[in-house]
N, C-alpha and C positions, 0 to 999 in steps of 0.2 A: 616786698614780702613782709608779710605779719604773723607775729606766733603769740598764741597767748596759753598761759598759765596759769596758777591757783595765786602766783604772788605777784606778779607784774606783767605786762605785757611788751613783747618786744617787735618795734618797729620802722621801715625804711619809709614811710611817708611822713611828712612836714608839709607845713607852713600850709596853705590852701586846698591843699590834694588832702590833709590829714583833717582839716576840718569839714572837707567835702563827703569822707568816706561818712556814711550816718552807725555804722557797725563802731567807726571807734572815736569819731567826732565825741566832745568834752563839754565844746563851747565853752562857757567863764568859768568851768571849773576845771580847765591845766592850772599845774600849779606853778609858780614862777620860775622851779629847776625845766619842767616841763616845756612849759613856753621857750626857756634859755637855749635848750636842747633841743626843742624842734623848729623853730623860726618863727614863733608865734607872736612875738614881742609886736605891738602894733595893729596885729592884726583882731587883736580883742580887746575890748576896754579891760584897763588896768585892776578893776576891781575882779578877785579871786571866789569865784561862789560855792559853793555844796552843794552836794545833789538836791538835798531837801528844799534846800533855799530855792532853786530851779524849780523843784515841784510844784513849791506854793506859787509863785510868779507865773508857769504856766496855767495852773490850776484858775487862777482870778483872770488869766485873758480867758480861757476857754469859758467861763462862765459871762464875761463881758459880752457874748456874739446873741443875738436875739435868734435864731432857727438850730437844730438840732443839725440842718445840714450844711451849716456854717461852722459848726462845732466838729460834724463828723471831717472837712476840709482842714479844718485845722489842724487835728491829731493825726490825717494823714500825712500831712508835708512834716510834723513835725518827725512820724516814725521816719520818713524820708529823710531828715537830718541828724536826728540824735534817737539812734536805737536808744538804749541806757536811758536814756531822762523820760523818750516816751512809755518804756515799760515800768517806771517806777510809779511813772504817774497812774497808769493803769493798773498796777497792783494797788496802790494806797490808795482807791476810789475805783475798786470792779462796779460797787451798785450803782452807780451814778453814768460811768463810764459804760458800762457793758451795752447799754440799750443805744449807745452813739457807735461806737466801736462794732455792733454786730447789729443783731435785728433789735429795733426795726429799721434803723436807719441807715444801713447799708443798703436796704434796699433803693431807696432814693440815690444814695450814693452810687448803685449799678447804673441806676437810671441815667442819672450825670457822669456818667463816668468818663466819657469825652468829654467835656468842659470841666474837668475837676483834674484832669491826668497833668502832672508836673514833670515828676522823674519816673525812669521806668523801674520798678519791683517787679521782683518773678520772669517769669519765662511768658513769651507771645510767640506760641511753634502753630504756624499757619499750617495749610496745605499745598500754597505752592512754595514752601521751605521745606516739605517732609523729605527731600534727601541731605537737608542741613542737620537732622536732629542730633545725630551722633554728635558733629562738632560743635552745637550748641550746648550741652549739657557737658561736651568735656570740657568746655572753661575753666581753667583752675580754682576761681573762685568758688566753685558749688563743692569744694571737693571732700568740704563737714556736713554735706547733706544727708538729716536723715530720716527726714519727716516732708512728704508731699502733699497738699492739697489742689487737685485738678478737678476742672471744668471747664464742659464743653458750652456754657452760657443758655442753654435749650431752657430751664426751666428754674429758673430764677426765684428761689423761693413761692412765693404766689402770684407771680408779677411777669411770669411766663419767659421767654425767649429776650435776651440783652445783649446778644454777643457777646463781640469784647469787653462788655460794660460787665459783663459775668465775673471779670478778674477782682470786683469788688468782694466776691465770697473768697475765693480764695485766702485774699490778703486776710480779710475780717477771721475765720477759720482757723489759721495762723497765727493771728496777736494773741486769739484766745487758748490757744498749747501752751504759748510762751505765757500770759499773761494769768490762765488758770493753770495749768499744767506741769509751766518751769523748765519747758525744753526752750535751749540757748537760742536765740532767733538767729544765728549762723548755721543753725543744724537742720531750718525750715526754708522750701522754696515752695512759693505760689506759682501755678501754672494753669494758661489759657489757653484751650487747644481753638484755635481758631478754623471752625469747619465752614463758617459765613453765619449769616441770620438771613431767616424768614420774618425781618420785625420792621414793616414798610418804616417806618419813624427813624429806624437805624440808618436804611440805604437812602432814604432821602437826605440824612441830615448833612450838610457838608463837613462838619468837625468831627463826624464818625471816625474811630480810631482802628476800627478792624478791617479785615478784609470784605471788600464792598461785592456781596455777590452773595446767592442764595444758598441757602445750608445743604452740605453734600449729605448726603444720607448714600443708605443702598451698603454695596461694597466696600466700592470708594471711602465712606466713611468708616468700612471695618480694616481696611487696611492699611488706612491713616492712624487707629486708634491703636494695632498691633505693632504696627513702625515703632509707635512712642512708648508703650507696656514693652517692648524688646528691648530698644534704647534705655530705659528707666534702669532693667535690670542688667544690663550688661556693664551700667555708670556705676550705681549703687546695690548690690546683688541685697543686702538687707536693708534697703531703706522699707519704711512702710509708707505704704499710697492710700490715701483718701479719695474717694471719687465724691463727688459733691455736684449736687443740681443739674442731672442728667435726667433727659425725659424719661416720661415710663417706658416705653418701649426701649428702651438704651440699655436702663440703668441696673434693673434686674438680670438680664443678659449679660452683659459684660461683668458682673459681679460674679455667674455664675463661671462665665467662660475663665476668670483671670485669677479668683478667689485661690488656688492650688497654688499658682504660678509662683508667688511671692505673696509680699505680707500686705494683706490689704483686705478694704471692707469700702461701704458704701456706707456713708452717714445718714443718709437719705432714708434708707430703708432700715437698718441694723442700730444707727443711734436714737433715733426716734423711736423704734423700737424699744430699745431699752431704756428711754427716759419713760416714757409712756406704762410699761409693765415697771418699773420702780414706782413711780409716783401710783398706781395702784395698787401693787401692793403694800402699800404704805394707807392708801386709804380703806382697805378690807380692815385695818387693823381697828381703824374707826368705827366703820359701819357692822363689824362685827358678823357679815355675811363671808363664808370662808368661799376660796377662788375656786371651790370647785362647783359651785350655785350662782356663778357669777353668768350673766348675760351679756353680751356687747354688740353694740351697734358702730359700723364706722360708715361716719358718710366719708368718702370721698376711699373708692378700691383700688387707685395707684400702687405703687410700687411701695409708696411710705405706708397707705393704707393696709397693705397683704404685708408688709412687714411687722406690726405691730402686731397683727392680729395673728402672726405667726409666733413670734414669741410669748405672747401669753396665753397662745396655747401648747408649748409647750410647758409654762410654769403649768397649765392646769392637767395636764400629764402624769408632772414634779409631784404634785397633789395628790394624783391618786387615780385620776378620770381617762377613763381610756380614750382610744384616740380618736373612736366613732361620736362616740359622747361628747368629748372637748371639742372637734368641728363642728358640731349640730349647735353648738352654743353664739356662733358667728352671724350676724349679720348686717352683708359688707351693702354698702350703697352708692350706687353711684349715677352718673346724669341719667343714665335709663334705667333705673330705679334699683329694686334690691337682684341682688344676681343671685340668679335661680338654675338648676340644670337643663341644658340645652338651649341657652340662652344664646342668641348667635353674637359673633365677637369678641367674647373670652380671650382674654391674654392666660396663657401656662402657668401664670404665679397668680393666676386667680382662681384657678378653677378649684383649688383647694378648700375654698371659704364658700363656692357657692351654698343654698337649701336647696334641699328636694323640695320638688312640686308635691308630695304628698304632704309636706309636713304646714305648708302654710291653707292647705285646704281647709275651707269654713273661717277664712279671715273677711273680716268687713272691709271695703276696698273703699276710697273714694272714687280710688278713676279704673277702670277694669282692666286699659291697658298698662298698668305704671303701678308697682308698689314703691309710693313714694317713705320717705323716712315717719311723715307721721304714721303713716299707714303702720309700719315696721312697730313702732313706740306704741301704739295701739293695741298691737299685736300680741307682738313678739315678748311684750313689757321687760326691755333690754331693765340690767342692773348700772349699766355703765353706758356711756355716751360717747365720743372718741369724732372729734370731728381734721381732717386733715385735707379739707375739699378745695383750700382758694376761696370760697365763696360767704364773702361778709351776709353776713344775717341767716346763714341757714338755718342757724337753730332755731326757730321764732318762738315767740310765745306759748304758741297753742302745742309746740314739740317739746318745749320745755315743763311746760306744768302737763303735760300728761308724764313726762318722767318723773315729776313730783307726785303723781297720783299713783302711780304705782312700787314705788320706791320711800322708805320714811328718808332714807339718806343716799339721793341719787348722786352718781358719780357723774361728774359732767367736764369733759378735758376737750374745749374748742382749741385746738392747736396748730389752727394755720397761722403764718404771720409772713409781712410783718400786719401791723395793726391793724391795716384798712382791710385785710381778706380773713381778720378773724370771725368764726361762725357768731359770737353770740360775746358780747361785753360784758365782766363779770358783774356790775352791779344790775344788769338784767335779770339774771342766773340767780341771785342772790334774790332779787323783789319778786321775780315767778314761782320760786321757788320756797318764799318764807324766810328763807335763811338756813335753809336743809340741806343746801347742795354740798357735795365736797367739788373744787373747781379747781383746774390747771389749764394755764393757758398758752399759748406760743410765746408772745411776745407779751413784755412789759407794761402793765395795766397802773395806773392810780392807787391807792387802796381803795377797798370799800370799808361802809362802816358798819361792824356787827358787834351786838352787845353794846351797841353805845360807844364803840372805840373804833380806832381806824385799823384795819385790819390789811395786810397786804397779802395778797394772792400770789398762789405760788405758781413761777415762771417753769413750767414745764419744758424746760428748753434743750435741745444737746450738752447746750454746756457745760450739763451733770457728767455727762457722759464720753463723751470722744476725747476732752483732754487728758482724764484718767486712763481709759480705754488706751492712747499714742504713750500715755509714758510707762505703764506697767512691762507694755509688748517690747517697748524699746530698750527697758530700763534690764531685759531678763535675753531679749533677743531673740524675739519668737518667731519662727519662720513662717507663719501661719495667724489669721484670726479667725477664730473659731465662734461658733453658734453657744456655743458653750459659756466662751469668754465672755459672749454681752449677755447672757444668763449673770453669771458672778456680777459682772458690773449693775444688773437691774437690783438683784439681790443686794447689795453691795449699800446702794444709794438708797433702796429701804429699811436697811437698818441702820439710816444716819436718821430716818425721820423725825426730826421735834414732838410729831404728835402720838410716837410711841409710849411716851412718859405722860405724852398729858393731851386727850381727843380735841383741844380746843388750839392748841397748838399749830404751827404750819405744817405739810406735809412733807417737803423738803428745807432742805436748810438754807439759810437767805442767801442770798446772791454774793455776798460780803465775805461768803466763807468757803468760796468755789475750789481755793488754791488743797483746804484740808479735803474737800468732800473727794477734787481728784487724786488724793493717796490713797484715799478709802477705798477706791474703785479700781486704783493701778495695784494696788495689793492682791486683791480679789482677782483681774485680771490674770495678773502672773501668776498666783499662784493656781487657777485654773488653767493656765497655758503649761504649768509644768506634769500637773495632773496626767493631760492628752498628750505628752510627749512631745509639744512644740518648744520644748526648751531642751539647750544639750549645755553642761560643764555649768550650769548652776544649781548647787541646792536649794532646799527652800529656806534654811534660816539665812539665806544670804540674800533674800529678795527685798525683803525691805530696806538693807542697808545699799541695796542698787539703786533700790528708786528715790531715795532721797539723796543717792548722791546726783543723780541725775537731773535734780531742782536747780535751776539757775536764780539767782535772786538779783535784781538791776542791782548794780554798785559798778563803782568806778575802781578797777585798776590803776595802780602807777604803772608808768609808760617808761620803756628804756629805747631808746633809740638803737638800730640796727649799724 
């Protein structure tokens, strides 16, 4: 048994078992009452280290390794051994770290995630386990859970269907709560629901780690998914759950079915969203065209796609623009081109964004059955750009400088990732465009050079948003996430922007400053959760002294033996 405190930590494990746990393993930095006290003597070299001194020493191996997923292997066996050293390292180097630790490089790391897997993290609840789940999750050890991240592995960022190799978001998801956020990584569990995969490469491979057989879908997979939402709240009645890279067909549906239930939101849809409408409204303040004149185009009408474009139309609502008018500003695109009424195959969370067929009459077409996205930019002469399709190069050239020709300061946010399925590279965007564009991207880019300097482009990433979003809701106890709340949080994150003071400035705050940007956003959060009544026996001057108590900072406890 282990307890821990604000001043020491008290425990019954020693000697091997104590160095094996990675929650409270030390490694060279027990101190020598420590080592006396728990059997350590021998088992570590005699020299006594600090945390710091640890940091730098890992720090110069992880730069020692030539690939990024040599790097991303390393920080994971390492959180596998020493929670504490790996999160300190991660906080004292997010900008460096983030891009290994999450996209893009987790992506590869799904990919490998059989030939990478050492020790088990998180929860693997199959389906021929689903009458285990109750007794899986009451393990005493989960029993500080308060924060979930699950996947069903179907849609893997850009990189589609991973199975059990999906458990790589998860874990990645989670270092970045603890790591931007500050909730205790004792209070996070990663979970892979294993429903199979449809991903021939998976069931051929022999080192595949999931269950080997095709993806249940249908019932069967709604009755798998309500087993583990029932289980969830019956373990932890107020933990909050993340759902994370569930197909479109899944993802909006169970968000819709479960959203009441307990505390929960879909990242997918809801945080993208609100990174998305932050980082634009942050650049209206540039371009000086106000969001109710604003036009957008989203290629790719997913579930991420009708989410963004639902939230900013409600800011354009916020505004002033009725709700006939703020739909008609939408246009969503996808493989069969722009979605129009009566279009057959419409998903329920699309049909909100389609055009009427009267309003695109007298458009110049190139192909008569297809409005493709140039056609759209041609057209529709969107203000704004929004790409979330998976598919590297869609912006092309000839789609990019027509939105320079219509636009003196076009907005242009290619936000798939990781890397390889981003629409359009920003020093593209930048030389099609003059140097006019305002740009946000998925995943982590080089800088470009503008003005003669090196300029780095801003990571439009969740990251702004979901770790703020888990600790505001956690930190006040909200039974509920609301549509509201990622409103506050987009708002939130727009008036952190740099380029409010000065239009040459970045539009978000650099990646180095994630852990402040998510107080700004859990502030916002809570206190928009107590607004709608999802908060009971907290005021609001007691909100922020919640959520900073709520920060966890790596440091080493002294340890007292049980």
């Amino acid at each position: 048994m282990t307890e821990a405190t604000s001043a020491f930590v008290t425990t019954a494990l020693s000697g091997y078992e104590l160095l094996a746990d990675p929650q409270f393993n030390k490694g060279t930095a027990f101190s020598e009452t420590e080592r006396e006290a728990f059997d350590l003597h021998g088992l570590l070299p005699p020299n006594v280290a600090t945390l710091d001194e640890q940091v730098s020493r890992r720090l110069q191996a992880l730069r020692g390794f030539e690939t990024d997923l040599e790097r991303y292997a390393f920080l994971r066996e390492l959180q596998d051994t020493n929670e504490t050293l790996f999160y300190a390292l991660l906080v004292a180097n997010l900008e460096e770290l983030l891009p290994i630790v999450y996209t893009p490089t987790v992506g590869a790391g799904c990919q490998q995630f059989s030939r990478l897997f050492r020790k088990p993290r998180g929860l693997f609840l199959s389906i021929p386990h689903k009458a285990r789940i109750d007794r899986i999750l009451g393990q005493p050890r989960f029993d500080a859970v308060e924060a979930i991240v699950v996947t069903d592995g179907e849609r893997i960022l850009g990189l589609g269907d991973q199975g059990a190799g999906g458990m790589g978001i998860p874990i990645g998801k989670l270092a970045l709560y603890t790591g931007c956020g500050g909730l205790h990584p004792a209070t996070t569990l990663p979970i892979l629901l294993d429903v199979g995969t449809d991903n021939p490469d998976c069931l051929a491979d022999p080192l595949y780690i999931g269950w080997r057989h095709e993806r249940v879908r249908g019932q069967e997979y709604d009755d798998f998914i309500e087993a583990f939402v029932s289980a969830v709240v019956k373990r932890w009645p107020r933990v909050l759950l993340q759902w994370e890279d569930f197909a479109k067909n899944n993802a909006t549906r169970l968000l819709e079915r479960y959203r009441d239930r307990l505390c929960t939101f879909n990242d997918d849809i809801q945080g993208t969203a609100a990174v998305a409408t932050g980082t634009l409204l942050a650049a209206i303040n540039v371009t000086g065209v106000p969001l109710s004149e604003q036009r957008v185009a989203v290629l790719g009408a997913g579930s991420a796609g009708c989410g963004i474009a639902g939230l900013i139309r409600a800011a354009m609502r916020d505004a002033g623009l009725p709700e006939s008018e703020a739909a008609s500003r939408f246009f969503m695109v996808d493989r069969d081109g722009l979605l129009i009424d009566g279009m057959a195959g419409l998903a329920p969370f699309q049909l909100p964004f389609v055009q009427q067929k009267q309003a695109i009459e007298g458009w110049q077409l190139s192909h008569p059955d297809k409005i493709a996205l140039l056609d759209v930019v041609r057209n529709a002469r969107p203000t704004v750009l929004i790409g979330v399709s998976g598919q590297a190069g869609a912006f092309s050239e000839p789609i990019v400088r027509a939105m320079a020709e219509c636009n003196k300061r076009p907005i242009i946010f290619p936000l798939s990732n990781p890397t390889s399925r981003e629409e359009a590279a920003p020093a593209d965007i930048e030389a099609w465009t003059e140097g006019r564009a305002l740009i946000g991207v998925g995943s982590p880019f080089p800088p470009i050079t503008r003005d003669g300097a090196p300029f780095k482009i801003d990571q439009t990433n969740n990251s702004y948003i979901f770790p703020g979003v888990g600790l505001g809701a956690l930190a006040v106890g909200a039974n509920r996430v609301s549509d509201g709340m990622f409103m506050a949080a987009a708002k939130a994150l727009a008036s952190s922007s740099p380029a409010r003071s000065n239009p040459k400035h970045n539009l978000l705050p650099l990646v180095g400053g994630l852990r402040e940007v998510a107080v700004t956003v859990a502030l916002a959060v809570a206190l928009q959760a107590h607004k709608e009544g999802l908060v009971t026996d907290v005021s609001t001057d007691q909100i922020e002294q919640r959520i900073r108590a709520k920060i966890w900072t790596p440091h080493y406890a002294p340890y007292r033996r049980a």
